[in-house]
C-alpha positions as CSV (number, residue, x, y, z in Angstrom):
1,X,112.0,92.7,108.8
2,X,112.3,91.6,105.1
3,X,114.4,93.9,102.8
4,X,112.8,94.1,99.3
5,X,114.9,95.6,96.3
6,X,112.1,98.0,94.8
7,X,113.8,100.3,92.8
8,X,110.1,102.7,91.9
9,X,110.4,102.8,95.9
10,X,113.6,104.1,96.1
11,X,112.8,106.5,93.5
12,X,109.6,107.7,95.5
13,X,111.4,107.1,98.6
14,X,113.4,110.5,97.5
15,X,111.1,112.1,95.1
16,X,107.8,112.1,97.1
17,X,108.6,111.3,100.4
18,X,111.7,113.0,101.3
19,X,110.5,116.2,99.3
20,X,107.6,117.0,101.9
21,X,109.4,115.5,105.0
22,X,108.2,112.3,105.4
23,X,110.4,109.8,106.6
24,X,111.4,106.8,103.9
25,X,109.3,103.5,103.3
26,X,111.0,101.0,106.2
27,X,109.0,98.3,108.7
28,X,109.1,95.9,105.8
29,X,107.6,92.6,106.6
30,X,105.8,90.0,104.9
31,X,102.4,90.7,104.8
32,X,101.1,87.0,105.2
33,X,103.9,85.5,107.5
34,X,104.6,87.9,109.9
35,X,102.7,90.6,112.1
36,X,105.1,92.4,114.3
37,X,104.3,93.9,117.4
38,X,105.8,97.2,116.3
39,X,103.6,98.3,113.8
40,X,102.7,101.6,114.8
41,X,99.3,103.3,115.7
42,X,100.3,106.2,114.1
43,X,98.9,108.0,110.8
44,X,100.8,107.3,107.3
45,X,101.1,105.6,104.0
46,X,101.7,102.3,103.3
47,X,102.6,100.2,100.4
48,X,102.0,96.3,99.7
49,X,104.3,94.9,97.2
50,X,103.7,91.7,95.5
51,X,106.0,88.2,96.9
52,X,107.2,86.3,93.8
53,X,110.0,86.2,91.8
54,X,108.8,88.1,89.4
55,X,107.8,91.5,89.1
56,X,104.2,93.1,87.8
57,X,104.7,94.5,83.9
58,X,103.7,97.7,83.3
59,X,103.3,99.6,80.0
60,X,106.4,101.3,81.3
61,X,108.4,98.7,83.2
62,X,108.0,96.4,85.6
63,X,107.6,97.1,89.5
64,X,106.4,94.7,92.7
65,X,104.4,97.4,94.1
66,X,100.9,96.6,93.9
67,X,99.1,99.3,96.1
68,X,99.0,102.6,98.4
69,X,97.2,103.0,100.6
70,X,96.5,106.1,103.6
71,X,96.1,105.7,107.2
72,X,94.3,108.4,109.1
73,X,91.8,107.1,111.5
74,X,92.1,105.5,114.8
75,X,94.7,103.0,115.0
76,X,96.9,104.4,111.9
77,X,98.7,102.2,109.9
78,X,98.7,99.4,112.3
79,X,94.7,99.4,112.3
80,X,94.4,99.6,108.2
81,X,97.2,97.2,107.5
82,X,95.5,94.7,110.0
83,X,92.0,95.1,108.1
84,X,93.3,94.3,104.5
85,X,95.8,91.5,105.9
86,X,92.6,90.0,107.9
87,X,91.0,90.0,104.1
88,X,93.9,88.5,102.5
89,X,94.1,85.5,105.3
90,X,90.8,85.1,105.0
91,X,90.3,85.2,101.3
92,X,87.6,86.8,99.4
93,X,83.9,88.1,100.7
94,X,80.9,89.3,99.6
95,X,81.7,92.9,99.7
96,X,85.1,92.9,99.0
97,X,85.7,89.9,96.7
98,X,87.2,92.1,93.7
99,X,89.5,94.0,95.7
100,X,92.8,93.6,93.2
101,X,95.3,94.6,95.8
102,X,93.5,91.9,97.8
103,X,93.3,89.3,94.9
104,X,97.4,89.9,93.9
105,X,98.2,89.6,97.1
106,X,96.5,86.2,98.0
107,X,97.8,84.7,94.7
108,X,101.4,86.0,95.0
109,X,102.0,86.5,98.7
110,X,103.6,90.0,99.6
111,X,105.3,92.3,101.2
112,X,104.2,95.7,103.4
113,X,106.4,99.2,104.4
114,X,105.0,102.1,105.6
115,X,105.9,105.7,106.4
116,X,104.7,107.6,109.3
117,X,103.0,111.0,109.0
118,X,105.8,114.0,110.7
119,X,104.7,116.2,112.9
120,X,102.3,118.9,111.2
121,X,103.6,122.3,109.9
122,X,100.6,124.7,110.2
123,X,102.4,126.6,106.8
124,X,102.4,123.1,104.3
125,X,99.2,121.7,106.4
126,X,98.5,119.4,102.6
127,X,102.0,118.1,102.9
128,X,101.5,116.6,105.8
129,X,98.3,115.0,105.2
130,X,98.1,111.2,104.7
131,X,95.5,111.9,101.6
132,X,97.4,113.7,100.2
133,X,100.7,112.0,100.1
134,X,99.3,108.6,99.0
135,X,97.4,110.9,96.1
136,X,101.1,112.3,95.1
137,X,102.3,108.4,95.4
138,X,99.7,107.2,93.2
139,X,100.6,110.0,90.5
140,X,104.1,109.6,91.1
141,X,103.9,105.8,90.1
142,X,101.8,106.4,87.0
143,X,104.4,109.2,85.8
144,X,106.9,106.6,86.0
145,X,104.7,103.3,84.8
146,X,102.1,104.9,83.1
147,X,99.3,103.6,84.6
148,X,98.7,103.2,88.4
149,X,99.3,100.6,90.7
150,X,97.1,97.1,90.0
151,X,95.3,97.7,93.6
152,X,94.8,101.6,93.2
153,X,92.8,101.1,90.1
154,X,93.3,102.0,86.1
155,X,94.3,105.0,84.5
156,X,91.9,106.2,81.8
C-alpha cells in the first residue's frame, strides 16, 4: 500500500465520509503498478489520484485527485476499479478514448483508495448508498475547488 499526502482527502475523509458512517479512504495502491489480491468485492466509492510530483490546479487550489467514482454492481469496487485500470493499461478505445480520468491517468500514472459501503440503516437508507455518497463527494470537492474533479466532468 502506497500512502499519498492528499490533504482535500483528509478533509472529505471527515466531512463526507465519517459524517454518514462510512469508513475513511485506505487500500491505497498505485493504480498502474500494483493490483493486490485484497481489493474487495464489496460495494463503495473510490477515488483515483493523479502520480506526479505535482499536483492538478484548480481555480481554488491544487489537489491530486482526479476522479470518484461508485461501485454498486457485482463485484464492487474490486470489479469497477479492474475495468478502468484494464482501460488505462490498455490505452485509449473507440468508445472510451476521451475518458479524462482515463487520459490523466495514463499520462501521469496514479494512485487508487477506496471506501467500503457499512452495513445499511433502514432509517438513512440515502446515506448508505454508493450513488449517493460519490454524488456528496463530487459536491464536496467542487465546494472546496470550485469546479469538480478533471475525470467527473466540468462545472457550469
Amino acid at each position: 500500500m502506497t500512502e499519498h499526502p492528499e490533504s482535500t482527502l483528509q478533509k472529505l475523509n471527515t466531512e463526507i465520509l465519517g459524517a454518514y458512517g462510512w469508513p475513511p479512504f485506505g487500500g491505497m495502491f498505485d493504480l498502474i503498478e500494483e493490483w493486490p489480491a485484497g481489493i474487495p468485492t464489496k460495494i463503495g466509492v473510490y477515488v483515483f489520484l493523479a502520480g506526479g510530483d505535482k499536483p492538478i490546479t484548480y481555480p481554488l487550489g491544487e489537489s491530486s485527485i482526479v476522479y470518484f467514482g461508485k461501485a454498486e454492481q457485482q463485484r464492487g469496487v474490486r470489479g469497477r476499479v479492474s475495468q478502468h485500470r484494464g482501460r488505462i493499461k490498455n490505452g485509449p478505445h473507440e468508445r472510451w478514448a476521451g475518458h479524462p480520468a482515463h487520459e490523466w491517468l495514463m499520462a501521469r500514472g496514479g494512485f487508487c483508495a477506496y471506501s467500503l459501503a457499512p452495513d445499511r440503516d433502514p432509517a438513512h437508507p440515502l446515506s448508505h448508498s454508493a450513488s449517493w455518497v460519490e454524488g456528496e463527494l463530487v459536491r464536496a470537492f467542487q465546494r472546496l475547488h470550485r469546479t469538480r474533479p478533471v475525470g467527473n466532468g466540468t462545472a457550469a
